[in-house]
Structures are given as C-alpha cells and as structure tokens.
C-alpha positions as CSV (number, residue, x, y, z in Angstrom):
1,X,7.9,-17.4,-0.4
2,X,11.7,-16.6,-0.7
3,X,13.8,-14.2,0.9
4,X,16.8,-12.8,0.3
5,X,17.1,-11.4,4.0
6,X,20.2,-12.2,5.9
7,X,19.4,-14.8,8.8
8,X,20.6,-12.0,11.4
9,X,18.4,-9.2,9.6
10,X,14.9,-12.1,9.9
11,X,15.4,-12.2,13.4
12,X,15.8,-8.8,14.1
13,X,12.6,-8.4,12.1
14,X,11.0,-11.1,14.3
15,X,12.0,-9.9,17.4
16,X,10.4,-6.5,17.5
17,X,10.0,-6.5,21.2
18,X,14.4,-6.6,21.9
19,X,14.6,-2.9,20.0
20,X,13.2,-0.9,22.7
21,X,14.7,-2.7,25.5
22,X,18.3,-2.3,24.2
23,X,18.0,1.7,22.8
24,X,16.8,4.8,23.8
25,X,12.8,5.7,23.6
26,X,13.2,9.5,22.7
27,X,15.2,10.2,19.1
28,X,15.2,13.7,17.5
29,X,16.0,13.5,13.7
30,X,17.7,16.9,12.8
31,X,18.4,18.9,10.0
32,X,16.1,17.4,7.7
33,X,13.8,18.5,4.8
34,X,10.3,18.0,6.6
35,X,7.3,16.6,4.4
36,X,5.1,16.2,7.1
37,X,2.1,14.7,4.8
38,X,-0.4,17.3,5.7
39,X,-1.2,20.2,3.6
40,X,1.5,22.7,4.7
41,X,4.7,23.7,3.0
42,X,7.8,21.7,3.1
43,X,9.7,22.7,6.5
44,X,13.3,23.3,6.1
45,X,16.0,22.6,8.9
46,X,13.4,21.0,10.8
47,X,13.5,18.3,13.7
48,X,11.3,15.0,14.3
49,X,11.1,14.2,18.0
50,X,9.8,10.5,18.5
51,X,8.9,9.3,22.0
52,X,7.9,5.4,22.3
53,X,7.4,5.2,18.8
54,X,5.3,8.7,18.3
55,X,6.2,11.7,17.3
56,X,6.3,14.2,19.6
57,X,7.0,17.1,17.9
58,X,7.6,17.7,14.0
59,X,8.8,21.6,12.7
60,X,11.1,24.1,12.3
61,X,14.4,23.1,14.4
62,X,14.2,26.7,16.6
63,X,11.2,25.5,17.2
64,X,11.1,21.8,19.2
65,X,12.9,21.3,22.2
66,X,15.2,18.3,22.7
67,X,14.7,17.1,25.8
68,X,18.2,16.0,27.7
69,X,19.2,12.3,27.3
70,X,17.8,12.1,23.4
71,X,19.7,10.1,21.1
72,X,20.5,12.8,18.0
73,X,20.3,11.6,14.5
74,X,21.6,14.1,12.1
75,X,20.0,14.0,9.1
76,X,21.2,17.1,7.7
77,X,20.6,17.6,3.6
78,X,17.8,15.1,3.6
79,X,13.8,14.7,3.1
80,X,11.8,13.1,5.5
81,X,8.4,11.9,4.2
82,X,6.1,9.6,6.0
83,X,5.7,6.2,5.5
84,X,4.1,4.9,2.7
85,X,1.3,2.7,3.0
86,X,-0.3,0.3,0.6
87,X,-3.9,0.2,0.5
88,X,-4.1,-2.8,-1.7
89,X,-1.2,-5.3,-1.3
90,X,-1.4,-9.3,-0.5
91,X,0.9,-10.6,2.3
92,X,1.6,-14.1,2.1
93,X,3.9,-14.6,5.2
94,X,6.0,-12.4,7.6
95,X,9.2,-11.8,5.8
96,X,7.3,-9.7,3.4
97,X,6.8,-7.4,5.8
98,X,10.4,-7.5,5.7
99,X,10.8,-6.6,2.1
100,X,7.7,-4.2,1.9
101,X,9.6,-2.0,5.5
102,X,12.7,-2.0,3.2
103,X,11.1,-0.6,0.2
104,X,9.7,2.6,2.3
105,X,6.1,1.1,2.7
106,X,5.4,0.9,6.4
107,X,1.7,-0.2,6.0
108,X,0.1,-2.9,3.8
109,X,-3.5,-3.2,3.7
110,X,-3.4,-6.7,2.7
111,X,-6.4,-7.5,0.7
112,X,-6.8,-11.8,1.1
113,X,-4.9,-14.5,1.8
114,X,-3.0,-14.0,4.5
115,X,-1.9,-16.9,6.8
116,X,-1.7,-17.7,10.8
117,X,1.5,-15.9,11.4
118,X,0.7,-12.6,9.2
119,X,-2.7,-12.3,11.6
120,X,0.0,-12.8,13.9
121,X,1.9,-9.7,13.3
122,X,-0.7,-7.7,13.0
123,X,-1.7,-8.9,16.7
124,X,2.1,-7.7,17.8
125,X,2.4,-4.5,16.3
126,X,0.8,-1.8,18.5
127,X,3.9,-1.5,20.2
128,X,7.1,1.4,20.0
129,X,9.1,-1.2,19.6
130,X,7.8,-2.0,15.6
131,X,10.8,-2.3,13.3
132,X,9.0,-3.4,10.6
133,X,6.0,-3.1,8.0
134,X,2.8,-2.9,9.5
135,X,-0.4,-4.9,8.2
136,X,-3.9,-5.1,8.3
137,X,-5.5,-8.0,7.4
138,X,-9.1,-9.4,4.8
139,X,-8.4,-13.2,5.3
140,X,-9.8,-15.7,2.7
141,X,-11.5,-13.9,-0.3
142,X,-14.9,-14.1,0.0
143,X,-16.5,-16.5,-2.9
144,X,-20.1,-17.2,-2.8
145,X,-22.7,-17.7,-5.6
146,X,-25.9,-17.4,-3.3
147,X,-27.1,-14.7,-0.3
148,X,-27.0,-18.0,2.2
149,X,-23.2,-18.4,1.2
150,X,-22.5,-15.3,1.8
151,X,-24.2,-14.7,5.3
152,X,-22.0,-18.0,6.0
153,X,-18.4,-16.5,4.4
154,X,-18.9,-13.4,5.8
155,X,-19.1,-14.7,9.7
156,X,-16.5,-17.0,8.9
157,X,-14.2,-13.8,8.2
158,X,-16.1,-11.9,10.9
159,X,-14.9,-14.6,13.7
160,X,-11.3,-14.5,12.4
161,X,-11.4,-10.6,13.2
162,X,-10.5,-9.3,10.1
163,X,-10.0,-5.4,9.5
164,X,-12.0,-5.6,6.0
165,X,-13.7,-8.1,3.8
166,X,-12.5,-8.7,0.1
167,X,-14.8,-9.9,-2.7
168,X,-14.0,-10.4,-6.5
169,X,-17.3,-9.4,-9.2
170,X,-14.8,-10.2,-12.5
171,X,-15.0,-12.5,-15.4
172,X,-11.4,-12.3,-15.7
173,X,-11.8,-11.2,-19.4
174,X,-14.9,-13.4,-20.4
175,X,-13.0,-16.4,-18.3
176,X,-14.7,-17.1,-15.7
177,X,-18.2,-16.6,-14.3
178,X,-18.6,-13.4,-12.1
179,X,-20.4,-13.5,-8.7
180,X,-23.8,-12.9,-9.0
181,X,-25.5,-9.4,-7.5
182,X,-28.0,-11.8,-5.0
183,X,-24.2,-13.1,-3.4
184,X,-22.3,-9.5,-2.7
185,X,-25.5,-7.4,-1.9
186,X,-25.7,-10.4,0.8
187,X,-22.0,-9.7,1.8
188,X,-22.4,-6.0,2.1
189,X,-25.6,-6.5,4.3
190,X,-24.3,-9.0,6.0
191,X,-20.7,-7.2,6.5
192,X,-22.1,-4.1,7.2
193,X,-24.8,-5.6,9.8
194,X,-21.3,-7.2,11.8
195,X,-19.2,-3.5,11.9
196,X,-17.4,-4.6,8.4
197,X,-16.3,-2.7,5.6
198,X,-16.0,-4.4,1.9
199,X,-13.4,-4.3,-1.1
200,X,-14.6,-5.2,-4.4
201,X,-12.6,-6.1,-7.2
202,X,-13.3,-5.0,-10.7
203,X,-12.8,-4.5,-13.7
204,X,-15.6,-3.1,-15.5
205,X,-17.8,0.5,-15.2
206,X,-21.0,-1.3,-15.1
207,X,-20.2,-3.4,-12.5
208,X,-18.4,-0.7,-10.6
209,X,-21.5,0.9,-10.4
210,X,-23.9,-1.8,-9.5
211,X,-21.1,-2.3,-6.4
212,X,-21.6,1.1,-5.8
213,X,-25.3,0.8,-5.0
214,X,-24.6,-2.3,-3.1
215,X,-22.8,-0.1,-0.9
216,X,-19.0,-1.1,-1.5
217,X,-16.8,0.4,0.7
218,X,-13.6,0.4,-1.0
219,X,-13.0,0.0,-5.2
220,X,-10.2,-1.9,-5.0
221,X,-9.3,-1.8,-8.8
222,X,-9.6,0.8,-11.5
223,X,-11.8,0.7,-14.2
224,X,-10.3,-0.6,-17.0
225,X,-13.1,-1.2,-19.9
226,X,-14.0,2.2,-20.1
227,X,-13.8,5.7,-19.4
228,X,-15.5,6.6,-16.3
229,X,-18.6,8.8,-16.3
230,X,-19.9,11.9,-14.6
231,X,-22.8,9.4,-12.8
232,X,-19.7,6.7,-11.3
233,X,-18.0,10.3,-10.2
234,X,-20.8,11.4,-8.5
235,X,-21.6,7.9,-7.0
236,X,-18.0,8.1,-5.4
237,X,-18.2,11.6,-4.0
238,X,-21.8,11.2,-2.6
239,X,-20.2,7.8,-0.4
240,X,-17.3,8.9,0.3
241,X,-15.7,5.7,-1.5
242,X,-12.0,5.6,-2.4
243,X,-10.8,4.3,-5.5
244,X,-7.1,2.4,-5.2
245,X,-6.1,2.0,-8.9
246,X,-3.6,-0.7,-8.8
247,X,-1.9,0.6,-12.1
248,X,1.4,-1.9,-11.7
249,X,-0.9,-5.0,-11.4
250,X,-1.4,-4.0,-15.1
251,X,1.6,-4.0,-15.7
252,X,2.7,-7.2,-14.4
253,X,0.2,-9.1,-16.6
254,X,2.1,-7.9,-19.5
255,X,5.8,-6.6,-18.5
256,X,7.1,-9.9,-18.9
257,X,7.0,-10.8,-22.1
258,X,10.6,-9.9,-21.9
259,X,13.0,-8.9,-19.1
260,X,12.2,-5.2,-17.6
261,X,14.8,-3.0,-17.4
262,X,14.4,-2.8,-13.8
263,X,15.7,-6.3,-13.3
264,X,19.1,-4.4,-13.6
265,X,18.6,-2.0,-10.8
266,X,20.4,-2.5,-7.8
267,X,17.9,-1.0,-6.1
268,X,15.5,-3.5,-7.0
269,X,18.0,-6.5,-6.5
270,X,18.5,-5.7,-3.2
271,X,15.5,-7.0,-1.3
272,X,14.1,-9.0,-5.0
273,X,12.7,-12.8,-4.5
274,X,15.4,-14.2,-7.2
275,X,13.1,-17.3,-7.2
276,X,9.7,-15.0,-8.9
277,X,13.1,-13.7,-11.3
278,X,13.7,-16.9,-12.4
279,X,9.9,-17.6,-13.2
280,X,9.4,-14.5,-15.0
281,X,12.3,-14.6,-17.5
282,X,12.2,-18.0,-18.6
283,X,11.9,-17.7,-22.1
284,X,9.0,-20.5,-22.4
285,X,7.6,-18.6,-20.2
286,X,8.2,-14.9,-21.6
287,X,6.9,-16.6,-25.5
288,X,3.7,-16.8,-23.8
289,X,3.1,-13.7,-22.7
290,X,4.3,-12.1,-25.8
291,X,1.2,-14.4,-27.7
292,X,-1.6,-13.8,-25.0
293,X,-3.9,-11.8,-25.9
294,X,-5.3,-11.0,-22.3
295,X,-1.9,-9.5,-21.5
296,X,-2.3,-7.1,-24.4
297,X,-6.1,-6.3,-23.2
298,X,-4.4,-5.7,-19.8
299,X,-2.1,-3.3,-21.7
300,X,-4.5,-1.3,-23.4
301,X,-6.6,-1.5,-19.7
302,X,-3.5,0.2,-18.5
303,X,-3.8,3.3,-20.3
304,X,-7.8,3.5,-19.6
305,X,-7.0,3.2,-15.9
306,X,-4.2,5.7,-16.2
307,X,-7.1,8.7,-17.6
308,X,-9.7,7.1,-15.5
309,X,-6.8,8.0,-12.3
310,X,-6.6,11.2,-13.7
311,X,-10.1,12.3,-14.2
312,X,-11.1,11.3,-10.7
313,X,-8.4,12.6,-9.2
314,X,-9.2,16.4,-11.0
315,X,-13.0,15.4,-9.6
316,X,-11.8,15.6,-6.3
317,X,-12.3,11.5,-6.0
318,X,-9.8,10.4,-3.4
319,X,-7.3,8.0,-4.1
320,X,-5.6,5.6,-2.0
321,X,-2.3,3.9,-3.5
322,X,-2.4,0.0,-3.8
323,X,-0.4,-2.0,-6.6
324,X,-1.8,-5.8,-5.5
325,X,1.6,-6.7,-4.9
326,X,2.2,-10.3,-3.7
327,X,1.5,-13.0,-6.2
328,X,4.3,-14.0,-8.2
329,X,5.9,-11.0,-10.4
330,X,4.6,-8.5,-8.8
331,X,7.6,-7.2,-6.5
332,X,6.6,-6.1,-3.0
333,X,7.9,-2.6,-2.1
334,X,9.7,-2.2,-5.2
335,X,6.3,-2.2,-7.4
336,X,5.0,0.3,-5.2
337,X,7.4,2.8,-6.0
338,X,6.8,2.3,-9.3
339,X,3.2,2.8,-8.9
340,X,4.1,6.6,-7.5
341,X,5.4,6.8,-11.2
342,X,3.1,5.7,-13.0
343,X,0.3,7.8,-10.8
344,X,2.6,11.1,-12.1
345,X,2.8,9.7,-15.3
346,X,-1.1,9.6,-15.4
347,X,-1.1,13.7,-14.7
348,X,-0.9,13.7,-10.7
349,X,1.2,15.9,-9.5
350,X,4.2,14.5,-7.5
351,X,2.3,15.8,-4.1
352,X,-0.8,14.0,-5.2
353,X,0.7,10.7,-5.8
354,X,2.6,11.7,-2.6
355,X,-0.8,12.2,-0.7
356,X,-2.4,9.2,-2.1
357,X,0.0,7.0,-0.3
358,X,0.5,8.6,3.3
359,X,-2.4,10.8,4.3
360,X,-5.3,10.0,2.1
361,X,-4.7,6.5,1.9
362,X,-4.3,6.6,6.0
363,X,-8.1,8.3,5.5
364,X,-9.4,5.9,2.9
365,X,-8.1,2.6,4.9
366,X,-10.0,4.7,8.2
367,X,-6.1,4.4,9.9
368,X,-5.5,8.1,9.4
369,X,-5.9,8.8,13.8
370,X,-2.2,6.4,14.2
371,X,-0.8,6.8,10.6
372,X,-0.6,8.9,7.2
373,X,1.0,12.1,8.0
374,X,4.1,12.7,10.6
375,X,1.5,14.9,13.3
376,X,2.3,14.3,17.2
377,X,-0.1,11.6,18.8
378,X,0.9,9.5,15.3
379,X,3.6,6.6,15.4
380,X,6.8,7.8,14.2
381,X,7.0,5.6,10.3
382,X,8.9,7.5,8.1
383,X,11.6,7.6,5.0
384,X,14.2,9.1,4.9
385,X,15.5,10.4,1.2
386,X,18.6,11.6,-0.5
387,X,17.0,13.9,-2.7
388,X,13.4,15.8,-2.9
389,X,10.2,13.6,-4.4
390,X,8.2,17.0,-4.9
391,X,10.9,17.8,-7.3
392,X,11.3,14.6,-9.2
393,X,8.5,11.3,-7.6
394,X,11.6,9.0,-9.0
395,X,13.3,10.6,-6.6
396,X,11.5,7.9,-3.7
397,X,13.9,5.6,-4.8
398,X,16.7,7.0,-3.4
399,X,16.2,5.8,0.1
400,X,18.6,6.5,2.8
401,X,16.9,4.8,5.7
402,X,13.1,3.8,7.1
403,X,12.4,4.1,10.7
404,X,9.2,2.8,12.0
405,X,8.2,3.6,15.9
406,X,11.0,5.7,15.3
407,X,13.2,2.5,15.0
408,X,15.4,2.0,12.1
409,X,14.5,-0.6,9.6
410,X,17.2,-3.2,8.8
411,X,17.4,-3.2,5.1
C-alpha cells in the first residue's frame, strides 16, 4: 500500500519511542469544550491533564490542578472528544496506522490480514510514548469446510496471539459456497476452549441467527437481506453480542460507478492513497460498476442495514462503529467519518453515533478499562475539533489536531 506521508512525518510515526524522550510527560489541554465519552454533559472551559500518556484529570478548569512544570496547550473555543476507534477495519501495513491516527481514529480493531510488522506495532504500543493509531489484531481469516480444519486454523491463529478470530459464513450474493455450520461451530468451540473471542461475517438474518447459537462473539456486518426480527433482537440482548454495521463497506461496492463528490474534498485528499483514486475512477472500470448488478443489491442492502441500525439501536442492541476499511476504495479514516454520517442519517442521534465509536465500541471490542471515554487511569487519545459534533456529526471533519498518549499526531 501507498502513502502519501512525508518521509519526515513516516519516521516520526515509526519512531514512537523518541517523543517522550525529547518532550515533557505532563500536558494540560485548557479551555476546551469537554466530551468526555461517558454519559455526563458536555463540560465547558474544562482542562485535560495527561501524565505518561493517561489522563490524569478531565473537568471543569476550577476544578484540576496544573501541577508546576506542565507544558499548557490552549485550546480555547474547541471540542475535545475521545478518540475514535474502529471496531471493524483491515490493516494491511504500518503506514495505515498513519493515515487512520490522522483521520481522528486512534484504534483499529483490524479484522484479518494483517502482516509481520502490523503484529509488530501492536507489540510496541503500550507505551506514553504512542503517536499514532493503535491496533488490535485477527490474523489470517479463518477458512475451513470441516470441524478437523477448524480445530487446526483456529490453533494456528491461537499461537500467533491474536486478540480475536475472524470467520466469513457468506455466499457473496449466490457466488460462492458458504462455510458449512459443522466448520464454525468447530471454531467457536475450539476458540472459545483457547480464551478466544469470534467475528462472523454476514450477510443474511438466517445465518446471523444460526451464528448466534453457535455462540458468535461479535456480528461483524449488518444484516442486509432482511429486516431484523424481534427473536435476532432478543438473541443479541440475552449475549451481550454487539453488532458493527459497516454501512460505508456498502457503499463502496457501489459509489464508484462514478467519481464521489468527496474526491474533491481537501480534507479527504490530504492523507488519500492517490493510487486506490486512480483505480476507482478509471472509466473501464467505473462502466462496470454502473452494469453490476451485485453493486445495485449492495445498494438496496444499504438502506436495509441503515433501518436494521436503527431498530437495534432503539432496542437498546449496542453498536460498535466499523466501516471494513482497507481493501482498495475503501479510504481508511476518511470512510470512517463518513460512517458517523451515515449512522445519523439512519436515525441515531449525533451522541449515539458518537457513543458507538468511543465508549461502547471500547466495551464491545472488551478495551473499554485503557480506551473509549477520556476517564483518569485511561491513555490520553483524543480529537480535537473546530466546531461541536453534538450539534452537527459532520462537524468531526473539522479536525484541529489528534493527540494519542497525549502526544500530537503528525498529520
């Protein structure tokens, strides 16, 4: 993959470890517009206190003390919300954690495929020293077509360490065979039996349920054939199972059968992999989208995943944000943003979209005791905005800077 990172800004990413040694440990951020993630009130005039990349202290500014010798950054007029984090994205090396860090989203819960040197960072990134995107890690998408298969897969992701294991039950629209029930209730047992949680991908209500009963630990798709029903909704709540709806990777399967507006917006172009631009507006290319008739299924499956978002959201389902960003065309970062959108546009609320992708997606990906919400004991990942996303979501594109550890994010 392609980056359009300067050579000065990669190796600043790289070399996490020379940020603390050359800068203070303690920052206070002052003056700001506190969304602190959890359920309270905005906090005006507050001050963020970060000490070795946690927060200290996060409220009202009469009411944390600076302690002498802390660098000040006035942030005065702005909103500070936490970092977002992606429970479904793909990293495919470590400049997109680059791109992701620049884009606002601190965390990606990368969902397969992920080579040596992304299993890398994540080794490297307990540290206040982080200046850039976080990551958690499924390795090779698990495969199998019988129970032996799958006890095998499953130890070969086990030994790698991985924080989750990924599967795929999908025909890919009537394409492809799916894996058979005797493979992933093999992967569940065998998962669960090593300490491992398990993402399926979907697409349709029947199997969403079967996966269900298998004991799935994660749907890591909406449903998109159908409407959900009151029995799926009361599956979820009984497990505890998060949905992550994924409502740009719809998007992306039919956006491009011309060139979206958004290939204009400077924003976007900033941190964009020019070479997936290039792909994605050839006009060959664009022709065959426009006569595909699985992108127009995908863009009817988009407005069934948009109510089904909505209904379990108002059934008190929790939802964890994830676009499956990271194959070409589906813009890391910038996609997620979008996603916020499209969440609202669905009938969330700006401080449910908001939710889904700090605190509860923190809870649903089991990181919310380091990450989700800007509490002391936390790392200090946050975004800093120009104007208020409770007001207007669109409003978390206007990024002023992203500080991870409590260490500013080269963008």
């Amino acid at each position: 993959m392609t980056s359009t990172l300067a050579p000065v800004a990669v190796a600043l990413f790289l070399a996490t470890t020379a940020i603390a040694n050359a800068q203070p440990t303690v920052r206070a951020f002052t003056g700001v517009r506190l969304i602190d993630g959890t359920d309270r009130a905005p906090i005006a005039n507050a001050t963020l206190l970060v000490k070795d990349g946690r927060v200290v202290a996060a409220g009202p500014d009469s009411a944390v003390t600076i302690p002498s010798g802390a660098e000040r950054v006035a942030l005065d007029g702005k909103t500070v919300i936490p970092g977002l984090i992606n429970a479904h994205g793909h990293v495919t090396g470590v400049r997109d954690l680059a791109t992701y860090a620049a884009y606002g989203v601190t965390t990606v819960y990368s969902l397969g495929g992920e080579p040596a040197d992304v299993f890398a960072a994540r080794a490297s990134q307990d540290m206040p020293s982080l200046a850039r995107s976080r990551v958690f890690v499924a390795g090779p998408v698990l495969t199998p077509t019988t129970a032996d298969e799958a006890r095998a897969q499953v130890a070969g992701v086990a030994a790698q360490r991985v924080d989750i294991a990924k599967i795929r039950v999908d025909d890919n629209l009537g394409t492809a065979p799916k894996m058979p029930a005797e493979a992933y209730r093999a992967v569940m047992t065998e998962s669960h039996r090593r300490g491992l949680r398990v993402a399926a991908h979907l697409f349709y209500l029947s199997d969403a349920k079967l996966l269900l009963e298998a004991g799935a630990d994660l749907v890591a798709h909406s449903v998109r054939d159908t409407d959900v029903d009151a029995a799926f909704i009361a599956a979820l709540k009984s497990t505890g199972v998060c949905v992550s709806p994924t409502l740009m990777r719809e998007v992306s399967a039919f956006v491009y059968e011309s060139t979206p507006a958004w290939f204009d917006d400077p924003l976007f172009l900033a941190h964009a992999n020019r070479a997936w631009m290039a792909t994605v507006s050839d006009p060959a290319r664009q022709a065959s989208v426009r006569a595909s008739a699985s992108a127009q299924r995908y863009k009817a499956a988009l407005d069934v995943a948009s109510r089904n978002l909505k209904r379990l959201s108002d059934a008190g389902v929790m939802i964890a944000m994830g676009t499956d960003t990271g194959p070409v065309g589906r813009f890391q970062g910038y996609f997620e943003l979008m996603e916020l959108e499209l969440m609202v546009k669905a009938g969330l609320t700006p401080r449910q979209a908001l939710a889904a992708a700090t605190r509860d997606a923190a809870r649903c990906m089991q990181l919310d005791r380091e990450l989700g919400t800007l509490e002391p004991g936390k790392w200090g990942d946050f975004v800093v905005l120009d104007a208020d996303p409770l007001a207007d979501i669109s409003n978390v594109r206007r990024i002023n800077s992203v500080w991870i550890d409590g260490n500013r994010v080269v963008r």
